[in-house]
Backbone and ligand atoms as CSV (ligand in chain L), in Angstrom:
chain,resi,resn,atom,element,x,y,z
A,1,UNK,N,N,-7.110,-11.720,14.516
A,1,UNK,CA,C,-6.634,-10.706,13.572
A,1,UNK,C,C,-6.860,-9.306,14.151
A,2,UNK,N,N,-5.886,-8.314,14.088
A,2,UNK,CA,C,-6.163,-7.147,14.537
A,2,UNK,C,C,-6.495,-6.269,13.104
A,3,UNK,N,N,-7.841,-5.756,13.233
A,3,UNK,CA,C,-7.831,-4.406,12.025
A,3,UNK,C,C,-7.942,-3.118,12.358
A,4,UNK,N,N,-7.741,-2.833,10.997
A,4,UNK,CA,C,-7.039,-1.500,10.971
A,4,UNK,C,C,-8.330,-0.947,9.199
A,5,UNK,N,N,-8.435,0.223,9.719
A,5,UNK,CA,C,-9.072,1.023,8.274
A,5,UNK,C,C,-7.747,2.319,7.965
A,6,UNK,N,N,-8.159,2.200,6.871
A,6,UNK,CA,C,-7.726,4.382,6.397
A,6,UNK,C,C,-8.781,4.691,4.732
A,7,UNK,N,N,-8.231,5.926,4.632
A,7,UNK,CA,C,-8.823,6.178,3.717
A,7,UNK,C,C,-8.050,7.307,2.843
A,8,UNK,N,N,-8.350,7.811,1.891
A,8,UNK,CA,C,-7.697,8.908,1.420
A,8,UNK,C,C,-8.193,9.814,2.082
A,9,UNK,N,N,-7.878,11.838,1.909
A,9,UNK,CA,C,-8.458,12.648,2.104
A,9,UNK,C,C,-10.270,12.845,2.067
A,10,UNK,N,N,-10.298,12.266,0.423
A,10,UNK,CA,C,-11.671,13.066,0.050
A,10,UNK,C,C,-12.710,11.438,0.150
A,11,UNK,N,N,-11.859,10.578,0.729
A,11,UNK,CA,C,-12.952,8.950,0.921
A,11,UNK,C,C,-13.657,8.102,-0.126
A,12,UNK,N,N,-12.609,8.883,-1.432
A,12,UNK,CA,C,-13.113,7.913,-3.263
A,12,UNK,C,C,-12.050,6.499,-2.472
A,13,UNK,N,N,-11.125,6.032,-1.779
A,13,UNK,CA,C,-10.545,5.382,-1.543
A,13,UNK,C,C,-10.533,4.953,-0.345
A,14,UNK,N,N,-11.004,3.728,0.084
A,14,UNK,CA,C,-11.107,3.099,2.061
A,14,UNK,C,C,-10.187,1.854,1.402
A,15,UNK,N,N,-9.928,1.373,2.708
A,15,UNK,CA,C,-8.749,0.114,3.011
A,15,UNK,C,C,-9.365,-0.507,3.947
A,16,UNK,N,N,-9.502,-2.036,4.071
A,16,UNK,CA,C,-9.834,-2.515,5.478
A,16,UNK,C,C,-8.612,-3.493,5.531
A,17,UNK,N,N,-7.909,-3.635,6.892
A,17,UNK,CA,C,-6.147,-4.210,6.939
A,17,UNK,C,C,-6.712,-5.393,7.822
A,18,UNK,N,N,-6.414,-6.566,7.665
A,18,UNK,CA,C,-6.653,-7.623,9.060
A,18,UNK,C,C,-4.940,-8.019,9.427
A,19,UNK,N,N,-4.160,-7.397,10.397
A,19,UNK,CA,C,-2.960,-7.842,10.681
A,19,UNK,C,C,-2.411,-8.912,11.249
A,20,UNK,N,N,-1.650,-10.123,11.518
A,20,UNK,CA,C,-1.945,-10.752,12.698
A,20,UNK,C,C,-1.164,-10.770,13.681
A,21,UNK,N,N,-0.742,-9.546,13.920
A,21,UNK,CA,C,-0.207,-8.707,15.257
A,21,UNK,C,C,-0.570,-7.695,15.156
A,22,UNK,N,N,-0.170,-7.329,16.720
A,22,UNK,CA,C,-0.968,-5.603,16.981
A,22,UNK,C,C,0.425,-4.905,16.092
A,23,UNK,N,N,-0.412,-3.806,15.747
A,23,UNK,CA,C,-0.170,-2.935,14.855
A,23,UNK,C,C,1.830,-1.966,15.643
A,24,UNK,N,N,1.727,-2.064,16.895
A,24,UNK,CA,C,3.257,-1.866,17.619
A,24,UNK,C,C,4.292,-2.751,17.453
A,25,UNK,N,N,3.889,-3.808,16.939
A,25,UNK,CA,C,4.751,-4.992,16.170
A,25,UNK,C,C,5.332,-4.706,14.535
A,26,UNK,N,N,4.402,-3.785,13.933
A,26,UNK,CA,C,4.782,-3.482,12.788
A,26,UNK,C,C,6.154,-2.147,12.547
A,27,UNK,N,N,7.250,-2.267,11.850
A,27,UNK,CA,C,7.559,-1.483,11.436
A,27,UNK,C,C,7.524,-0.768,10.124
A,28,UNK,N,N,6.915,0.125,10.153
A,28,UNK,CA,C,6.622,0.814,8.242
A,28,UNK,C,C,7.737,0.994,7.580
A,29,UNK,N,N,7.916,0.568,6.515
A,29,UNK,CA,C,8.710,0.829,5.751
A,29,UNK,C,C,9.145,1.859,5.070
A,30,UNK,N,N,9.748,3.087,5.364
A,30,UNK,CA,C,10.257,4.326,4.714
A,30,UNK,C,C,10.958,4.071,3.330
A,31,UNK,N,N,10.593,3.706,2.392
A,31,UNK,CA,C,11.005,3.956,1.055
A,31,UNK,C,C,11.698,5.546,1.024
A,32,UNK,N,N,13.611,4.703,0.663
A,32,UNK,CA,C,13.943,6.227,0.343
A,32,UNK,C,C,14.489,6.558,-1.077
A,33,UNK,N,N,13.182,6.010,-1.985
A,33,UNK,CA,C,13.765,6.565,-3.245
A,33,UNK,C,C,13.077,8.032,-3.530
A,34,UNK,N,N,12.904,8.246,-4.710
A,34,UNK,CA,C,12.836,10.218,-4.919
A,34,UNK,C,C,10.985,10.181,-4.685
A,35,UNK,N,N,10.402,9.392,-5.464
A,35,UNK,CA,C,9.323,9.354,-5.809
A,35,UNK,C,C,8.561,9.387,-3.288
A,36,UNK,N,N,8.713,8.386,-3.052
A,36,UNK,CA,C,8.296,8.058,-1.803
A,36,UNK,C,C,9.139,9.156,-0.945
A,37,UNK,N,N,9.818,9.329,-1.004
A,37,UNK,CA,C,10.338,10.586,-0.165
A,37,UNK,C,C,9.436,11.810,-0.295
A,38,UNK,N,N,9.322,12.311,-1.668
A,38,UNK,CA,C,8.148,13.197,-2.057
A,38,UNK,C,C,6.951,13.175,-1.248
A,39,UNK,N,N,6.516,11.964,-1.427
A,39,UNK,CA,C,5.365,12.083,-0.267
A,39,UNK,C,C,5.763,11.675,0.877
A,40,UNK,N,N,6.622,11.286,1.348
A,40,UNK,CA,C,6.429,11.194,3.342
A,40,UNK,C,C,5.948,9.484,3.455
A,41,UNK,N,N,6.144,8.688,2.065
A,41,UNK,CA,C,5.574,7.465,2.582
A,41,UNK,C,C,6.133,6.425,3.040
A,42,UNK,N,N,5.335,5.262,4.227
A,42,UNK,CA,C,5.829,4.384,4.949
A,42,UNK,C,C,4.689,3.461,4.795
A,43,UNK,N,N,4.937,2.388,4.597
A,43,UNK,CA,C,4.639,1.243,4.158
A,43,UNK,C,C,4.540,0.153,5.110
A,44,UNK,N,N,3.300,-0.354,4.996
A,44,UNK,CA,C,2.708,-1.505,5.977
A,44,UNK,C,C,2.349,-3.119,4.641
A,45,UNK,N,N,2.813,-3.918,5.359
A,45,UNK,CA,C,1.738,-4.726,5.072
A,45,UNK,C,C,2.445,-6.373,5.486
A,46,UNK,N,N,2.024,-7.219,5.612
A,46,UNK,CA,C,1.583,-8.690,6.254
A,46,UNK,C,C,1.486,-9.682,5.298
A,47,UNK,N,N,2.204,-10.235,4.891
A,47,UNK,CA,C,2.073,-12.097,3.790
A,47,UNK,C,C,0.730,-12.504,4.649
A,48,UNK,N,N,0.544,-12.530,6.267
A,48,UNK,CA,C,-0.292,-13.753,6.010
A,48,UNK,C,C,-1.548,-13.050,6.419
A,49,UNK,N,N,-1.939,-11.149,6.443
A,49,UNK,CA,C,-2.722,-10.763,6.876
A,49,UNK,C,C,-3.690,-10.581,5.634
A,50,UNK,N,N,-4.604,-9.479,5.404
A,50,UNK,CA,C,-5.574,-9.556,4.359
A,50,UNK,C,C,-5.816,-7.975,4.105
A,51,UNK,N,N,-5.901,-7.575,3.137
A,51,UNK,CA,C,-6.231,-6.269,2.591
A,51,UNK,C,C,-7.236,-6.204,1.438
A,52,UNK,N,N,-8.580,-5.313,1.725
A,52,UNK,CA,C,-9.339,-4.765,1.090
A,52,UNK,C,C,-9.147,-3.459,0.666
A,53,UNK,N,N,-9.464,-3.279,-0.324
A,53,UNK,CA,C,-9.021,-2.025,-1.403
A,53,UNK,C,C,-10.381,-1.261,-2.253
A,54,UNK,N,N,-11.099,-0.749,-1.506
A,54,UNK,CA,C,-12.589,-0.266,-2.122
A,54,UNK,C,C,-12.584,1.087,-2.510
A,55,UNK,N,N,-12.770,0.809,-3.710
A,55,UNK,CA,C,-12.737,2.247,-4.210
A,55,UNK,C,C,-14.693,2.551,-4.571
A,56,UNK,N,N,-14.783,3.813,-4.888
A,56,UNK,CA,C,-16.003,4.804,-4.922
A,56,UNK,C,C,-16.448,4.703,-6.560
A,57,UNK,N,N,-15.291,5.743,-7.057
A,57,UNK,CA,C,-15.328,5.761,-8.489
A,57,UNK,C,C,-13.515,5.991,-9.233
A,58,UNK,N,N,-13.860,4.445,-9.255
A,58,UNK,CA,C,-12.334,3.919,-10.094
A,58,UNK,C,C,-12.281,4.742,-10.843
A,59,UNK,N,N,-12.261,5.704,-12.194
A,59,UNK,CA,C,-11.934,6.647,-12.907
A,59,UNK,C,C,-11.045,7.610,-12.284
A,60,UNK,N,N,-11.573,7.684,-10.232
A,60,UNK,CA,C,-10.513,8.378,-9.649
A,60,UNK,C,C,-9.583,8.075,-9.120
A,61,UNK,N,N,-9.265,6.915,-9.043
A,61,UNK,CA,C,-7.870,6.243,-8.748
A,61,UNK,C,C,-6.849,6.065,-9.922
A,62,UNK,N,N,-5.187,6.988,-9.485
A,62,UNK,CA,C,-5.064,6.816,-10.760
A,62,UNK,C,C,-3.684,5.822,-10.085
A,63,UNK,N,N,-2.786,5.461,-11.291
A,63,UNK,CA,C,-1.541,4.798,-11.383
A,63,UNK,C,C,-0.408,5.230,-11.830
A,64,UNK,N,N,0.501,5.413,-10.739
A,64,UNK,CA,C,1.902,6.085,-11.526
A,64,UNK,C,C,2.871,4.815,-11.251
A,65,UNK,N,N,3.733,4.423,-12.490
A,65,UNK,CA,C,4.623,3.679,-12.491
A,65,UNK,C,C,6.454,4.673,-12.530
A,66,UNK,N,N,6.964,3.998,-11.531
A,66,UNK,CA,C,8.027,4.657,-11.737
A,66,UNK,C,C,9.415,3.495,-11.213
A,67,UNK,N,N,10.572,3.861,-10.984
A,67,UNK,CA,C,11.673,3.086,-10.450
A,67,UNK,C,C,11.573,1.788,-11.773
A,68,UNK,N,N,11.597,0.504,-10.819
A,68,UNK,CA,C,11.473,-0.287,-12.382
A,68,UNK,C,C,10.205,-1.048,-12.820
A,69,UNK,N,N,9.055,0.356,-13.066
A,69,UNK,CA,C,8.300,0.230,-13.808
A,69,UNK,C,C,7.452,-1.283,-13.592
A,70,UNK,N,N,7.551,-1.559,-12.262
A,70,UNK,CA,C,6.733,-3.443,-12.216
A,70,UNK,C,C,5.427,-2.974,-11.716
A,71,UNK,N,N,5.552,-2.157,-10.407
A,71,UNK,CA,C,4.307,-2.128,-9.514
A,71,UNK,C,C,3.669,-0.773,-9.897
A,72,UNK,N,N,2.562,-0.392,-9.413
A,72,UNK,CA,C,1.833,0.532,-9.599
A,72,UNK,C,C,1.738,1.624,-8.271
A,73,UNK,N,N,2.103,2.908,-8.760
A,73,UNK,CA,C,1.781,3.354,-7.195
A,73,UNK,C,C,0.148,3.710,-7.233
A,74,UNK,N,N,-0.365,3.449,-5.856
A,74,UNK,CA,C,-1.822,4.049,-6.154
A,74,UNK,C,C,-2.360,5.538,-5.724
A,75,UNK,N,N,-2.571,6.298,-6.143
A,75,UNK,CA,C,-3.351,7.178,-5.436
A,75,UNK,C,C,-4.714,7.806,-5.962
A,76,UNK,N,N,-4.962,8.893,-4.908
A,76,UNK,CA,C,-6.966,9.061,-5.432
A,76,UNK,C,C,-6.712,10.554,-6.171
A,77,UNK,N,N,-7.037,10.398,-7.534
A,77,UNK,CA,C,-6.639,11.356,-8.370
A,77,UNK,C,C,-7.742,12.669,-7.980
A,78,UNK,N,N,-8.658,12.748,-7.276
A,78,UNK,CA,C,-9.301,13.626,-6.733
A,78,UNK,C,C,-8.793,14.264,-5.329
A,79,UNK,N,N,-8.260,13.487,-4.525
A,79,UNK,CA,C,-7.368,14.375,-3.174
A,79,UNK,C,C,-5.947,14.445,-3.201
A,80,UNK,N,N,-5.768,13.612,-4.170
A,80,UNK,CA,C,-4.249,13.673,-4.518
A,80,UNK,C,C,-3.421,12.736,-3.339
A,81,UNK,N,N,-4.273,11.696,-2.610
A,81,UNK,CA,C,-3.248,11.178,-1.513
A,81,UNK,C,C,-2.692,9.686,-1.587
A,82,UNK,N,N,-1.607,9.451,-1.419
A,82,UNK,CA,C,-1.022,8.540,-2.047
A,82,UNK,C,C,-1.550,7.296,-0.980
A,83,UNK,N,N,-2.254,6.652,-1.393
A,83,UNK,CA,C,-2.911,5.240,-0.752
A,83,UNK,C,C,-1.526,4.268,-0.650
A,84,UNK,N,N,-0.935,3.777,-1.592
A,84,UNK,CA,C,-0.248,2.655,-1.226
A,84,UNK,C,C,0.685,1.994,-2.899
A,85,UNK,N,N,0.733,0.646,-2.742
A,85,UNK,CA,C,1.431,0.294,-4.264
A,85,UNK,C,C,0.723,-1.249,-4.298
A,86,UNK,N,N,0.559,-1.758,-5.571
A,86,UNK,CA,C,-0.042,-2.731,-6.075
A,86,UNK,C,C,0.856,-3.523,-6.967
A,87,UNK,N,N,1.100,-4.809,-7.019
A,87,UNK,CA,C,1.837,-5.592,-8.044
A,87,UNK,C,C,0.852,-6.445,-8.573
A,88,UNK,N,N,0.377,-6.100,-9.785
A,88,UNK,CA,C,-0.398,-7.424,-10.769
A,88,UNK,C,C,0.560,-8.656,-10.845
A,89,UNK,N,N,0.787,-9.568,-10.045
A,89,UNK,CA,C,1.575,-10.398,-10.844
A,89,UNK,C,C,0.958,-11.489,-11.471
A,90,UNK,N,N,1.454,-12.693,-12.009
A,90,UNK,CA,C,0.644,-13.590,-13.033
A,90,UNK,C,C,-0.136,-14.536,-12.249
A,91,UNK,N,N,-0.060,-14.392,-10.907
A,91,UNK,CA,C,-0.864,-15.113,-9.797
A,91,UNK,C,C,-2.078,-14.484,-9.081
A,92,UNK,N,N,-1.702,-13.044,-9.099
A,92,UNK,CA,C,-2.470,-12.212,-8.640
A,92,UNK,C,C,-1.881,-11.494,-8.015
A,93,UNK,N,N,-2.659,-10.430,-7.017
A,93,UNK,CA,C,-2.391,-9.082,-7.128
A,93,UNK,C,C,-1.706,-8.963,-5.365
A,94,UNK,N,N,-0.581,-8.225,-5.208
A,94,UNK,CA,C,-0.081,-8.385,-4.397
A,94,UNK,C,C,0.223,-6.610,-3.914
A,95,UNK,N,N,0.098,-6.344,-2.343
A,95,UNK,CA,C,0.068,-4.871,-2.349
A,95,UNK,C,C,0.700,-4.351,-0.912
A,96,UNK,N,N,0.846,-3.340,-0.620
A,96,UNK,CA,C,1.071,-2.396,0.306
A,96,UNK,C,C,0.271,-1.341,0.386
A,97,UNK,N,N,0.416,-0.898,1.595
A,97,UNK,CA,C,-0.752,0.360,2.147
A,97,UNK,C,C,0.426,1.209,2.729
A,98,UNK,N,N,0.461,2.894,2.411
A,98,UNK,CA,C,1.077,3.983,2.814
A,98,UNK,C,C,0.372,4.423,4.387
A,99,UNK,N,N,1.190,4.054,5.414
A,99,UNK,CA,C,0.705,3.700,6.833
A,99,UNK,C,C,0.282,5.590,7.121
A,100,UNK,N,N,0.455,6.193,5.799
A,100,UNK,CA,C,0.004,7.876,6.534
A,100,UNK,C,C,-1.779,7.875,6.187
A,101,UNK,N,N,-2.438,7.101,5.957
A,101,UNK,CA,C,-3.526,6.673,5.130
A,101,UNK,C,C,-4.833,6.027,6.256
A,102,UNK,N,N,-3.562,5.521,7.641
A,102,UNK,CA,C,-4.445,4.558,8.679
A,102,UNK,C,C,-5.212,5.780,9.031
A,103,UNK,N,N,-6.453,5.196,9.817
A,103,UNK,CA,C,-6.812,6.073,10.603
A,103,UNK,C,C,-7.129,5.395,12.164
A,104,UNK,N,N,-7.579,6.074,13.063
A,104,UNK,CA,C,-7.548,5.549,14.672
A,104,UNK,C,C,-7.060,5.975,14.967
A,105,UNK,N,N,-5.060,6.490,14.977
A,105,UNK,CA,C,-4.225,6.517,15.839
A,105,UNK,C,C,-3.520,5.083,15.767
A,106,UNK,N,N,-3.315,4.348,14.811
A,106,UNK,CA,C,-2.673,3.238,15.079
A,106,UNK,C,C,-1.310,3.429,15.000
A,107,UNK,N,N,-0.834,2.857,16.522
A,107,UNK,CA,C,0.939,3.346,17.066
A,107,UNK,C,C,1.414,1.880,16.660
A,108,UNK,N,N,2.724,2.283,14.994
A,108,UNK,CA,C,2.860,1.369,15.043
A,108,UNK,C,C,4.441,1.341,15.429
A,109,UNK,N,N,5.381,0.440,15.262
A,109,UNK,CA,C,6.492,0.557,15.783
A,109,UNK,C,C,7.421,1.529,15.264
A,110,UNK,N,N,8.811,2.203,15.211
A,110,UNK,CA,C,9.656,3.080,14.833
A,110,UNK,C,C,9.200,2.892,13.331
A,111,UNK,N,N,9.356,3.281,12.202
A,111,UNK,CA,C,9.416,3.157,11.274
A,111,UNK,C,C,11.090,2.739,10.489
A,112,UNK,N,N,11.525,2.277,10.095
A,112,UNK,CA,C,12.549,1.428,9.597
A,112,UNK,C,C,12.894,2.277,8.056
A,113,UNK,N,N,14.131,2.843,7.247
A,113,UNK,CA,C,14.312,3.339,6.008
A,113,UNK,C,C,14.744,1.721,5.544
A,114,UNK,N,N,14.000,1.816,4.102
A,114,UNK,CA,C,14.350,0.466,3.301
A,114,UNK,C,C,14.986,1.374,2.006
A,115,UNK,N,N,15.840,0.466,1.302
A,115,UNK,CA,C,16.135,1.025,-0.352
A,115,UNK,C,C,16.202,0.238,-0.857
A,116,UNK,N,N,14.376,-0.097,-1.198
A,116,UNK,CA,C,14.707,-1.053,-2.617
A,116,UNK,C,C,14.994,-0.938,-3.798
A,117,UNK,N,N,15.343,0.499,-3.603
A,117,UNK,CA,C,15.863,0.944,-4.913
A,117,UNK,C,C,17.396,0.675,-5.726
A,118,UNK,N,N,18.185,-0.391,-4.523
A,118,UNK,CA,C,19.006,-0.839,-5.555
A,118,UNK,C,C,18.912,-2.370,-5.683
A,119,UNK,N,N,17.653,-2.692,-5.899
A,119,UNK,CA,C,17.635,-3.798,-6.134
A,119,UNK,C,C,17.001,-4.361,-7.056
A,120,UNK,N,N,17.195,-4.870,-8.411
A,120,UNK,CA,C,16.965,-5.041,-9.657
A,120,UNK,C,C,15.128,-5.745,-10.103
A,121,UNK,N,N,14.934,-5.453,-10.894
A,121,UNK,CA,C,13.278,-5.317,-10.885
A,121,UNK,C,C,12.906,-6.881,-10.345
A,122,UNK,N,N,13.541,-8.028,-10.996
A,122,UNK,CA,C,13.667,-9.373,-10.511
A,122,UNK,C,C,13.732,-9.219,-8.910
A,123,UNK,N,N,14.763,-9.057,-8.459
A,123,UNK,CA,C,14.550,-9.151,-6.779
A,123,UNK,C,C,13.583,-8.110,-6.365
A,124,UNK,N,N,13.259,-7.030,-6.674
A,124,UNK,CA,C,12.108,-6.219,-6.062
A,124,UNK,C,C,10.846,-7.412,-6.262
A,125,UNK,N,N,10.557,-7.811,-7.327
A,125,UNK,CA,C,9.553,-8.679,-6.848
A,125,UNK,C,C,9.201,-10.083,-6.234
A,126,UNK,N,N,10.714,-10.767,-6.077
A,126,UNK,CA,C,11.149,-11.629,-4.780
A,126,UNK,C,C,10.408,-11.158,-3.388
A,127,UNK,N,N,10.912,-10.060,-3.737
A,127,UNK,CA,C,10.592,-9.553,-1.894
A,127,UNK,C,C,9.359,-8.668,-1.739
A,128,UNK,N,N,8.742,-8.576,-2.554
A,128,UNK,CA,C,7.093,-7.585,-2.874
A,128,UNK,C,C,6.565,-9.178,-2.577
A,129,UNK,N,N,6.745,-10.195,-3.025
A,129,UNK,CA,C,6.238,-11.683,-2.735
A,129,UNK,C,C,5.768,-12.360,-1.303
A,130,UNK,N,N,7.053,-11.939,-0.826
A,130,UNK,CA,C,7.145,-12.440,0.720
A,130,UNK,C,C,7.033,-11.369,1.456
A,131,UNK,N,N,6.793,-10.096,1.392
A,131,UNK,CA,C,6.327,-9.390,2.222
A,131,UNK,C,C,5.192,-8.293,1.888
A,132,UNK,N,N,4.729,-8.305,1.231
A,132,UNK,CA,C,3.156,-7.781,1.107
A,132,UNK,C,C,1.945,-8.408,1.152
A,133,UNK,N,N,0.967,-7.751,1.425
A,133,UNK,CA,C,-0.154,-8.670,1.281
A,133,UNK,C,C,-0.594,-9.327,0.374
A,134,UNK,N,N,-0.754,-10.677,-0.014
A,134,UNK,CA,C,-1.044,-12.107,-0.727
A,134,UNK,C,C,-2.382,-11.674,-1.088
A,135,UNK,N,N,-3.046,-11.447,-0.142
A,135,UNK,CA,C,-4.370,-11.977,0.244
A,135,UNK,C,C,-5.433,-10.170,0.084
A,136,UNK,N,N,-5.297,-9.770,-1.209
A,136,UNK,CA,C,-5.762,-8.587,-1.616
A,136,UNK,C,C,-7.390,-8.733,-2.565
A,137,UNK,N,N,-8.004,-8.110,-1.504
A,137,UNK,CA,C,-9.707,-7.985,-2.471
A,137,UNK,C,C,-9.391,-6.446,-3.176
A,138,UNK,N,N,-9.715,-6.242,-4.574
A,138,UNK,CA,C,-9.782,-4.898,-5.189
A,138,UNK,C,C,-11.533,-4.899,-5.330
A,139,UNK,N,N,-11.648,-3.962,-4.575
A,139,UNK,CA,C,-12.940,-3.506,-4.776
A,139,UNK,C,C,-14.019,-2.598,-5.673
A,140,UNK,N,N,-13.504,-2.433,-7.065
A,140,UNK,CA,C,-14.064,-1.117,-7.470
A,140,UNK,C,C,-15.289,-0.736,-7.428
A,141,UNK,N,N,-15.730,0.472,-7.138
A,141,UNK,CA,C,-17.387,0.771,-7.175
A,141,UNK,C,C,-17.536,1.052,-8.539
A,142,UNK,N,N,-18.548,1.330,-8.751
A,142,UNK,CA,C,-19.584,1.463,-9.738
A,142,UNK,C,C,-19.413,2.884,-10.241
A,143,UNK,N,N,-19.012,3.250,-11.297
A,143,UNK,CA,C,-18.791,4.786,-11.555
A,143,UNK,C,C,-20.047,5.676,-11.847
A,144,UNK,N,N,-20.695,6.769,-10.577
A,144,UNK,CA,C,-21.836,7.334,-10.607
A,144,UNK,C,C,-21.922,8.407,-11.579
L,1,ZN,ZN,ZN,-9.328,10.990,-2.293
């Protein structure tokens, strides 16, 4: 497994990524609806890799739902930086990481524009299924 960390700005939010290719194999996903354009975000993530999601003090992570209202976007309501998106589904929790978030320097391949934005809330979560991470620990800390 190759890993990978990031974090937000102010570090209420870390990620630990286990990929199972090097990270130049990946292409991020450029979401070009209004909301992801806004921020500059590109999107990583692996069915058969593993993602940890540790937060500091959950009170500062907040959730904006937008497009069709299934998944959650995440970000750290104290630096304001958009971590990634989360799907509760009835199996469990399925996610993506905003690849501006890595840290190291991880070179990953061109980045790729996707629009899942015309694709009806049913197939958005077809394909949030088979291509995000399965295999998601949510970590919340302890609110100090
Ligand atoms: Zn933060």
């Amino acid at each position: 497994m190759f890993k990978l960390t990031g974090c937000c700005h102010c570090g209420n939010v870390r990620v630990e990524i286990a990929l199972t290719h090097p990270a130049a194999e990946y292409h991020p996903r450029a979401c070009d609806c209004d909301f992801c354009c806004k921020h500059g975000g590109s999107y990583l993530s692996d069915a058969d890799g593993s993602l940890v999601i540790e937060v500091k003090d959950e009170r500062l992570l907040r959730r904006y739902r937008q497009g069709s209202n299934t998944a959650d976007m995440l970000f750290c309501g104290n630096c304001g930086v958009l971590v990634g998106a989360a799907y509760p589904s009835e199996t469990g929790l399925y996610a993506v990481i905003n690849t501006r978030i890595i840290e190291g320097g991880a070179a990953f391949g061109e980045a790729q524009t996707v629009s899942p934005k015309t694709l009806s809330a049913a197939e958005k979560v077809e394909r949030w299924k088979k291509l995000w991470f399965a295999d998601v620990t949510f970590s919340p800390g302890r609110s100090e």
